[in-house]
C-alpha positions in Angstrom: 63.4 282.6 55.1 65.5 280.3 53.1 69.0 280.7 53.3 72.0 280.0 50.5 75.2 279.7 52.6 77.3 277.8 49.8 76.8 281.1 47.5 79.1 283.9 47.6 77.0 287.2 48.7 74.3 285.1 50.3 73.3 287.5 53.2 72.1 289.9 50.5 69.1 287.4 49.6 66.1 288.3 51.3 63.9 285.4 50.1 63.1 283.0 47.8 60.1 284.2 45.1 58.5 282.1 42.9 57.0 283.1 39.5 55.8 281.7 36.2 56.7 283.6 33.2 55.9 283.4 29.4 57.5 286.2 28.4 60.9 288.8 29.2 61.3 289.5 32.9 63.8 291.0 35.0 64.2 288.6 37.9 65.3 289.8 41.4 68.3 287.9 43.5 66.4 284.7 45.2 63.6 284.3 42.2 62.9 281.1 41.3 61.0 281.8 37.7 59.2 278.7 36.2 59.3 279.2 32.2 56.5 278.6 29.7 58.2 279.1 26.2 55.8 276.9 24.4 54.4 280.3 22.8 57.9 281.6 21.9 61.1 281.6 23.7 62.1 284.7 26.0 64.6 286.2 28.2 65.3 286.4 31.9 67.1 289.3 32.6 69.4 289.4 35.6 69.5 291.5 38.7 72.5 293.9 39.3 75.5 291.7 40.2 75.8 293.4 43.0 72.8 291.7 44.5 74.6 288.1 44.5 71.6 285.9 43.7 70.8 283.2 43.4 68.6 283.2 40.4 66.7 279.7 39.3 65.1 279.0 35.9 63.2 276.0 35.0 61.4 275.0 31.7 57.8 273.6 32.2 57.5 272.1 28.7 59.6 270.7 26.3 59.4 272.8 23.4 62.0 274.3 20.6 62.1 277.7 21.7 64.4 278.8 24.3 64.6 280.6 27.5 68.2 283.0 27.7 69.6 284.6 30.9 71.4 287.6 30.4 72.7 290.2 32.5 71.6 294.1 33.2 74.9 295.7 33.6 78.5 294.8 32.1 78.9 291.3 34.2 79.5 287.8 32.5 78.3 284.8 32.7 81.0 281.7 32.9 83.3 284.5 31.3 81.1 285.0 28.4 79.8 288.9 27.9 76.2 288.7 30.3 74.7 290.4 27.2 75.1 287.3 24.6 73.5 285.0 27.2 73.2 281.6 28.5 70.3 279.7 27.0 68.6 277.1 30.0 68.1 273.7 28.0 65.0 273.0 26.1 63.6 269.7 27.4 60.7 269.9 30.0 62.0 270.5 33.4 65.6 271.8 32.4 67.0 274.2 35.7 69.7 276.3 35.6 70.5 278.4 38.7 73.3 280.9 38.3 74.8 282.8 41.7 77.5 286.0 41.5 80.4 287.0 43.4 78.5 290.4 44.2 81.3 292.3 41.9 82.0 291.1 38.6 80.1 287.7 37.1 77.8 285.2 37.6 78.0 281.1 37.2 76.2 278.4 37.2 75.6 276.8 40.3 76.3 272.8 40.1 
C-alpha cells in the first residue's frame, strides 16, 4: 500500500486506484484517473474533503476539450469555490494532483 506522508490527512488513504475515464466520475481519495477527453471534455468530481486525498488526473491526449475538478461539498480549491473548478491542462500528459487538509479545501500538490 502506497503511502502519502508529505500530504496532510494521509493515514485516511487506503490505496492508490487506477482508472481511465472518458466521461464525469466521482473519484475516491487515492484515485489516480487517466483522462480521455478527445470525445468531449468532462469532470472529475471530488471526494468529501474530509477524506484528504490525494487525487491525480492526467490527460492521455492532447485535445481542446478539457477535463475540470470540482468538489462535492462546499470546499475550495486554491481558494476558489470547489464548484467553479480547476481545469487540468489540455496538452497530452498534463497531471494535476490536488490533496486537502481533511476540513476545509483542497490544493494542488507541487
Amino acid at each position: 500500500m502506497p503511502t502519502f506522508p508529505q500530504y496532510p490527512n494521509a493515514a485516511l488513504v487506503v490505496g492508490a486506484n487506477i482508472v481511465s475515464k472518458s466521461a464525469a466520475y466521482t473519484a475516491a481519495s487515492g484515485d489516480i484517473v487517466i483522462g480521455d477527453a478527445s470525445g468531449a471534455g468532462f469532470t472529475v468530481t471530488l471526494p468529501p474533503v474530509a477524506t484528504g486525498g490525494p487525487v491525480t488526473v492526467q490527460t492521455n491526449v492532447s485535445t481542446a476539450n478539457v477535463i475540470t475538478l470540482k468538489t462535492s461539498d462546499s470546499s475550495k480549491i486554491d481558494n476558489v469555490a470547489g464548484a467553479t473548478g480547476r481545469a487540468v491542462a489540455a496538452a497530452q500528459y498534463s497531471t494535476l494532483t490536488v490533496v486537502s487538509d481533511g476540513a476545509n479545501w483542497w490544493t494542488v500538490a507541487h
